[in-house]
C-alpha positions, 0 to 999 in steps of 0.5 A: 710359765710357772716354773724354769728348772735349772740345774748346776752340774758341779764336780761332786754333785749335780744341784737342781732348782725350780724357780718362781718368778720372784726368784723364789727357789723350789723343790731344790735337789742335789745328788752326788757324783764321782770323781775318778781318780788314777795317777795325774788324771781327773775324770768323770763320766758323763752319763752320770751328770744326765742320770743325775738330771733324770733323778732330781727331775723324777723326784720333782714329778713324783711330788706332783709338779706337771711337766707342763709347768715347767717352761724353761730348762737352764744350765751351769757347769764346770768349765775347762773340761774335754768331753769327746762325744761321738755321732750318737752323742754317747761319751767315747771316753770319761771326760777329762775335768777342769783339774786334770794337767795331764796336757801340760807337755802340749801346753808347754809345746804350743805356748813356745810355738804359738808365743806367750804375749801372741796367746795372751792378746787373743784370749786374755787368759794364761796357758796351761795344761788344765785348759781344753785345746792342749787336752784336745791335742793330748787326745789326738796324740794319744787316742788318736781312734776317739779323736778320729770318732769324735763329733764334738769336743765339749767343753763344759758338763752342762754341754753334754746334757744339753747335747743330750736333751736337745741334740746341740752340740753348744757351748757358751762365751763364759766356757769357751773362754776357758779353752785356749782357743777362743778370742776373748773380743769376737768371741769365735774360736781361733781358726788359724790355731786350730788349722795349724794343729790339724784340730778339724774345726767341725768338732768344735761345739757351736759357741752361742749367746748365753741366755739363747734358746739352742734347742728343744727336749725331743721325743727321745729325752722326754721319754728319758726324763719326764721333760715335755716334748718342744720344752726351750733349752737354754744355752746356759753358762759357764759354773763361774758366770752363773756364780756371779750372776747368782751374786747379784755381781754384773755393775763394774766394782761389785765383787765376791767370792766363790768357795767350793772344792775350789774357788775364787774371787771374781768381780764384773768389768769392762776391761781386762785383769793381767794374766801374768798374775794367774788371773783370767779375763771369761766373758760374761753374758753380754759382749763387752763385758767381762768376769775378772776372776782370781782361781784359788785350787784350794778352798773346800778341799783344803777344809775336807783334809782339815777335818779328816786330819785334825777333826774327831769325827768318825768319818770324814766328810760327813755332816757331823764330822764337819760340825765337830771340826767346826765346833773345835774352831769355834772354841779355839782362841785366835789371836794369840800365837803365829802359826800359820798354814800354806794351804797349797796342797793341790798346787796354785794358780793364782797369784803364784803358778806352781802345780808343784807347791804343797801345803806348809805349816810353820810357827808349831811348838810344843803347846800347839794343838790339832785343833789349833793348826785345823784353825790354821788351815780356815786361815790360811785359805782366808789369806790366800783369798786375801792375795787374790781379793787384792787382785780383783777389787778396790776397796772404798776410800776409807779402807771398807769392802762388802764381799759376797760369799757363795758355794758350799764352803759359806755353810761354815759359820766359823769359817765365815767369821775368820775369812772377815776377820782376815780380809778385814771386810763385811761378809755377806753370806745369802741363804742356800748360797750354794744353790745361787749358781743354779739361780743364776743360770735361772736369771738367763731366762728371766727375760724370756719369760718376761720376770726381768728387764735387764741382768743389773735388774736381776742383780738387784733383785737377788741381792735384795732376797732376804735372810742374808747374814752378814759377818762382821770383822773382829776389830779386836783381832785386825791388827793380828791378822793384818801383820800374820798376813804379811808373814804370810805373803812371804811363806811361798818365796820362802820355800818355793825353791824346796818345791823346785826340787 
């Protein structure tokens, strides 16, 4: 084959990629999405992530790349979704995303009658509301006619496309992992649990491997898409397993990190993190093995209400609006004051859970400035990375770490700089790192098409792809940062009984 597409449906935009057989990434194409949002609910609708995939696939054959050329399609997607389809496939309603704690009554219902430490043992993962079974019994409670109509409840939104694309209902082991009801070890859905909560296990989609062939574009989603007819599909992988496979992260030891609206730490493993800190335990691509990942809900989105709130840009997200903000930074001087900025402003999940926990500044006196607490914002995600990087890895014998930066947040020159100043690390930031997701669901067909032996051969080879730029921490500012980052860790326990309020 001469080229593998691979597409990342994200929350804010659909991402598209033709990759070479040296990793090399072609073409790349994004288009935006929707979010709706109404009271608690977080919503998308799922038709608008197959018109996304038509619409970057258009833009690929109107430059003149054949069909024919394309050999292999690959996906990644949000995770943690509820997205009921009916016989024909089409969405019964918009799906409920990731970020939607609509269900947290379920959840509170069924972790009492089910047990913590008996949830625990089975998934390896903490139980809440933003998982997929409470939202599926919310569904069943609630709108009992879609429940009644539904096919298959999947779980991610590379699922639908696929779905739509082949006819499969699938998901794989990395989303399945986000459920609520899939065993962590055999890496099946827990029938029992779903019998005793009368969820017909039939509209579970089918979980298979990964890197697997599920299906082939038919007639119909050739006609929609410009696809060739028989064109493999690829089960694809959880947002979170491509991101670490784009990191070149699969040996027990390597670590990155993940900045997007949300984010993340994450490394690989052969055994499990404690989910008491908030921390969860996705399966990777081979059994056995694990992504030990501490979720952040606030990273990108944190920036976004920093720029809009104390940047001078005319409109807020877009790109001069962002350099502005980020030019400020650049030229505000750190190290000289203690303001510091809890950046829980959606909440937390790791390492402290509280959905109730908002966004705190302290240490502001008159001679602060908006540029100087918008500074303060970049730092207080930078800290709360810190917590969980802490969670996640080990750092050498003389103190030293070398964390990958990926997504959307490592665009942010003066952000990179504060977050390896802060975690006190070399940074590595890859070029187009917010299309390493996209590459890293590319890399599960590599053996397919016979580019690659084994994932820590494709590991390598991304990490060995050039153009990386690499942030070194300021030693001038290390002993700030390493007594404001004790502060910090008592900011939280400080205030959290005025969130309980």
């Amino acid at each position: 084959m001469r080229y593998m597409a691979s597409f990342d449906i994200g929350t804010t935009n659909v991402k598209g990629i033709l990759v070479t057989s040296d990793a090399g990434i072609f073409l790349e194409n994004n288009v935006e999405l929707r979010v709706i949002r109404h009271e608690d609910a977080v919503e998308q609708e799922p038709i608008e992530w197959y018109d996304a995939v038509k619409k970057i696939a258009a833009s690929w054959f109107k430059v003149g790349i054949k069909a024919a050329d394309i050999g292999l399609l690959t996906f990644s997607g949000q995770m943690q979704d509820c997205i009921p389809v009916g016989e024909d496939l089409q969405p019964l309603r918009p799906a409920i995303l990731y970020s939607d704690g609509r269900a947290s009554e379920q959840a509170r219902r069924m972790l009492e009658e089910l047990g913590e430490s008996a949830i625990q043992e089975r998934t390896m993962n903490p139980f809440d509301g933003s998982l997929t079974f409470p939202k599926i019994m919310w569904l069943k409670e609630r709108e009992e006619e879609t429940y009644r109509q539904t096919r298959s409840f999947l779980v991610s939104s590379k699922d639908y496309v696929i779905a739509r694309l082949t006819g499969e209902c699938v998901t794989d082991p990395t989303s399945a992992a986000t459920t609520g009801c899939m065993d962590v070890r055999t890496r099946e859905w827990i029938g029992p649990w779903l019998e005793r909560y009368g969820v017909d296990a039939a509209k579970m989609p089918k979980i298979a491997a990964s890197d697997s062939i599920v299906g082939k574009v038919t007639a119909e989603a050739s006609a929609a898409t410009g696809f060739a007819a028989g064109t493999p599909v690829l089960c694809g992988i959880g947002d979170a397993g491509a991101a670490t496979l784009g990191a070149g992260v699969y040996e027990e030891g390597e670590v990155y990190s993940y900045i997007g609206t949300t984010g993340w730490v994450a490394g690989a493993s052969t055994g499990f993190l404690d989910v008491q800190s908030g921390a969860f335990n996705l399966s990777y691509v081979e059994a056995g093995r694990q992504i030990s990942i501490a979720p952040l809900s606030n990273a990108g989105s944190a920036h976004q209400w920093a720029v809009g709130a104390f940047g001078s840009g005319s409109k807020v997200g877009d790109t001069m609006s962002y350099k502005l903000f980020d030019r400020a930074v650049e030229q505000t001087e750190r190290g000289v004051d203690d303001v510091l900025f809890l950046p829980y402003l959606n909440g937390e999940r790791c390492p402290v859970q509280d959905a109730e926990a908002s966004g705190c500044f302290i240490g502001l006196k008159p001679s602060t400035t908006r540029e100087r607490m918008g500074t303060a914002v970049l730092e207080g995600v930078a800290y709360s990375m810190r917590q969980v990087l802490e969670l996640v890895a080990k750092r050498q014998e003389d103190g030293s770490l070398r964390v990958t930066l990926i997504g959307g947040g490592a665009k942010s020159k003066i952000w990179c700089q504060i977050m390896a100043d802060v975690l006190g690390c070399e940074l590595v930031v890859p070029k187009d790192s917010q299309y390493l997701p996209s590459l890293g669901a590319a890399a599960l067909g590599f053996r397919h098409a016979g580019w690659s032996e084994d994932y820590s051969s494709a590991g390598r080879a991304f990490k060995e792809l050039k153009n990386a730029t690499v942030y070194v921490p300021d030693e001038k500012l290390r002993a700030h940062y390493n007594r404001q980052y004790e502060k910090y860790k008592r900011m939280y326990p400080a205030v959290a009984p005025l969130f309980a309020e």
